[in-house]
Each structure stands twice: as C-alpha cells, then as structure tokens.
C-alpha positions as CSV (number, residue, x, y, z in Angstrom):
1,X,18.9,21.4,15.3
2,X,15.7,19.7,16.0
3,X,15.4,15.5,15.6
4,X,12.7,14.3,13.6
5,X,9.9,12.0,14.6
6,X,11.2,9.4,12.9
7,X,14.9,9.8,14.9
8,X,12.7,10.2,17.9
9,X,10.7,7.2,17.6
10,X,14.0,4.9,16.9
11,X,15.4,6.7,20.0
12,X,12.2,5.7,22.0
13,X,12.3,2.4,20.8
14,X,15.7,1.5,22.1
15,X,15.0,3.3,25.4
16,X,12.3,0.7,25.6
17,X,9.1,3.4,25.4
18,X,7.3,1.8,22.8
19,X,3.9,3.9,23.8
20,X,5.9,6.6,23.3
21,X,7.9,5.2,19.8
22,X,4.1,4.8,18.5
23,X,3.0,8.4,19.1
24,X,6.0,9.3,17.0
25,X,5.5,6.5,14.2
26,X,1.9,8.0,14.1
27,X,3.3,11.5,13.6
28,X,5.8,10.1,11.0
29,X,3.1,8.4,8.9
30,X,0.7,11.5,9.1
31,X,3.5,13.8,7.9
32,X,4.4,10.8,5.3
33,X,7.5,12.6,4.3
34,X,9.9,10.1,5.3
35,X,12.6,9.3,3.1
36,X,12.7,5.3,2.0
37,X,16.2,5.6,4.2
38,X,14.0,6.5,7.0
39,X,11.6,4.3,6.6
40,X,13.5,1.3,6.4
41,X,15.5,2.5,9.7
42,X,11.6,2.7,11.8
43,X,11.0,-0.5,9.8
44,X,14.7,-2.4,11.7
45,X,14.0,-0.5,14.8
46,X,10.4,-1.7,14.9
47,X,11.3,-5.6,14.3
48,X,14.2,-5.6,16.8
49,X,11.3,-5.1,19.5
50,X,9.1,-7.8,18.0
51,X,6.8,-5.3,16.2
52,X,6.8,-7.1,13.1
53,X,3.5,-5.4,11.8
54,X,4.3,-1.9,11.7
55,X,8.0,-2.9,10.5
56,X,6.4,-4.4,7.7
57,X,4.3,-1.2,6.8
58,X,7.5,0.8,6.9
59,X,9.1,-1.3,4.6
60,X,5.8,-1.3,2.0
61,X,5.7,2.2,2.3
62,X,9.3,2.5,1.8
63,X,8.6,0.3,-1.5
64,X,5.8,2.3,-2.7
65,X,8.5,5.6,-3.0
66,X,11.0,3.4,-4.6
67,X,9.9,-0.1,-5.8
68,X,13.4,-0.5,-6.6
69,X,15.0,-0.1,-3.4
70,X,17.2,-3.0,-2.5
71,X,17.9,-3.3,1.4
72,X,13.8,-3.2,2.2
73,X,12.8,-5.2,-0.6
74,X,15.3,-7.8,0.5
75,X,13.9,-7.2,4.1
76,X,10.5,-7.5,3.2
77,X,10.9,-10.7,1.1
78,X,12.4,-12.5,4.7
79,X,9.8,-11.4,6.1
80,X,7.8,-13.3,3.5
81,X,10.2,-16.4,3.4
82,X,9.7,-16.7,7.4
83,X,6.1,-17.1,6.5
84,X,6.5,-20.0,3.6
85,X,5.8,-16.8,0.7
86,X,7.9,-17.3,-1.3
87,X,5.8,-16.0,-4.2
88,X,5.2,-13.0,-2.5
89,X,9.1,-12.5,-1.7
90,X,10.1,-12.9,-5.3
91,X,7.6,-10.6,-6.1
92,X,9.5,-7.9,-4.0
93,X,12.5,-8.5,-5.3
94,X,11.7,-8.2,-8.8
95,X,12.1,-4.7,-9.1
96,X,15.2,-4.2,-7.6
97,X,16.7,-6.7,-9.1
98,X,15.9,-4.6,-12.3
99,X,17.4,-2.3,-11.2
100,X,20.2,-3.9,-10.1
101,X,20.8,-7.3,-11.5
102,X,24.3,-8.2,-9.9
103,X,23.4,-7.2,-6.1
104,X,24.4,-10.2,-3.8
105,X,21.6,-10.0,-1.3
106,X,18.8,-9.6,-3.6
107,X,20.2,-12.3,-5.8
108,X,20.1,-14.2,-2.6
109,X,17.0,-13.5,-1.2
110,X,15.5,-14.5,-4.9
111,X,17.6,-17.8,-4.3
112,X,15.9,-18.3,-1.4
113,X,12.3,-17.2,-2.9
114,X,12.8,-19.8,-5.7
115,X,14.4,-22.7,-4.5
116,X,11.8,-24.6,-3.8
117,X,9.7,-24.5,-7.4
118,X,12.8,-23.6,-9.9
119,X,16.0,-24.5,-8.7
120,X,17.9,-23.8,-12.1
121,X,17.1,-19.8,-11.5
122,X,17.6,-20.1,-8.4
123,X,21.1,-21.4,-8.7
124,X,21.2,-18.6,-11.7
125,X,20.7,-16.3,-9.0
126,X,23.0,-18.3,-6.5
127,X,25.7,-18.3,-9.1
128,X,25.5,-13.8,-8.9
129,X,25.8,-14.1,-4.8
130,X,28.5,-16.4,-4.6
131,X,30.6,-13.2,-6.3
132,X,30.1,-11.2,-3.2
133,X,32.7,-9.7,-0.6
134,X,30.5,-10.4,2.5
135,X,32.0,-13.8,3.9
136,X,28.3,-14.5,5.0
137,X,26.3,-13.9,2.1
138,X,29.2,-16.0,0.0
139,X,28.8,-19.0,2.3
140,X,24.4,-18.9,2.4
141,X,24.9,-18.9,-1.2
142,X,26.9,-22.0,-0.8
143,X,25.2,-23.8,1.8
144,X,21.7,-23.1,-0.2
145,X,23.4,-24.2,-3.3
146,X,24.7,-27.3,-1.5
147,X,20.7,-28.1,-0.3
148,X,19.9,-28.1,-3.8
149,X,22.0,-30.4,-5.0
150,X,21.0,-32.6,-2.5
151,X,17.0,-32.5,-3.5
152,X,17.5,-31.9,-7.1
153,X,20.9,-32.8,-8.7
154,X,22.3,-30.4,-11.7
C-alpha cells in the first residue's frame, strides 16, 4: 500500500528534510483532497519545526471543509491568542462551539479569547471546562478563573 503525500511530508518533517516535506505539502495542496484529520496532522507537524505559516494554512483549510471542527479551531485560535487576537480566536471557535457547546478545550480556548473584554462569558465558558477529565485542562480553567477574580471580582 502506497503512503500519501501528506504521510510523506510528516515523515519528512521529522526526519528533518523540510525541502523535501515542502515538495510534498505542495503536492498535498494541489491535490486538495486531504481530509480535515489530515490537514490538521501537516498543520502540528509543520509548527513542531517552527513553520508556523504553512501550519496555519493547514489549519484554515482544514476549517474551510469543516468550520465546525474542534481540535484545529482550538489550534488556530492559540495561534491567534499568541498574537494578542483574541477577536480573531473567538471568531474560530464560534462554530465549533455550535456544534459542540460542552467540549472542554474549545470552552477553554473561548475563556482565554474573552477574558480580557467579558469576563462573565468567559467564566460561563470556564465554568463548561472545569467539567473536564483532562487534569490539565481542569487546572487552566482554574488558574484562568483564579486571574479573573483577581482583575475583576464576581
């Protein structure tokens, strides 16, 4: 059975070949029949070498097939937090919170996207994360909930 580009390209990446991991993304974006799992796997592979640019495009692209999608949405929106867009983050995550309304990481991510101008939905959104399994996500939502209280008391 033959590996696809994408496969390849990941492969490549961790190898350390990134000339050769951008031939294959450029096969994998002319093709553009990756699947949004795909796509957000180039996307990880691309920002564990510091290619931050063409992870994001995977992770748009991934978005544009399914806005709904919650692991690159939640990606993409840290990605925008790092950069102090935090408008732009919540914008990301509005559609898969729509989709799903109780997931933990988006409800944290849209913590994180709102703290700063409405601290009541972001505790709202705090509030859905702190319900999680995942130790860590349970104890951002705390700590973030704690940094709130501190700048603006319930």
């Amino acid at each position: 059975m033959k590996s696809s580009p994408y496969s390849e390209g990941i492969k490549e990446l961790r190898a350390g070949h990134l000339e050769n991991a951008q031939r294959l993304v450029d096969q994998v974006k002319q093709r553009g029949d990756a699947t949004v799992e795909e796509l957000q796997a180039m996307a990880f592979a691309m920002d564990e070498h510091d290619q931050r640019g063409f992870a994001t495009e995977f992770l748009r692209e991934a978005l544009k097939q399914q806005p709904s999608a919650v692991e690159p949405a939640c990606l993409l929106a840290m990605f925008h937090l790092e950069k102090q867009e935090d408008a732009q983050a919540a914008e990301v995550l509005k559609p898969a919170l729509a989709s799903s309304p109780a997931h933990p990481k988006a409800n944290l991510c849209m913590a994180m996207a709102l703290a700063k101008t409405e601290a009541a939905r972001a505790r709202a959104h705090l509030a859905r994360a702190a319900k999680d399994t995942d130790e860590d996500v349970r104890q951002q939502a705390e700590a973030l909930d704690k940094a709130l209280a501190e700048h603006e008391p319930r």
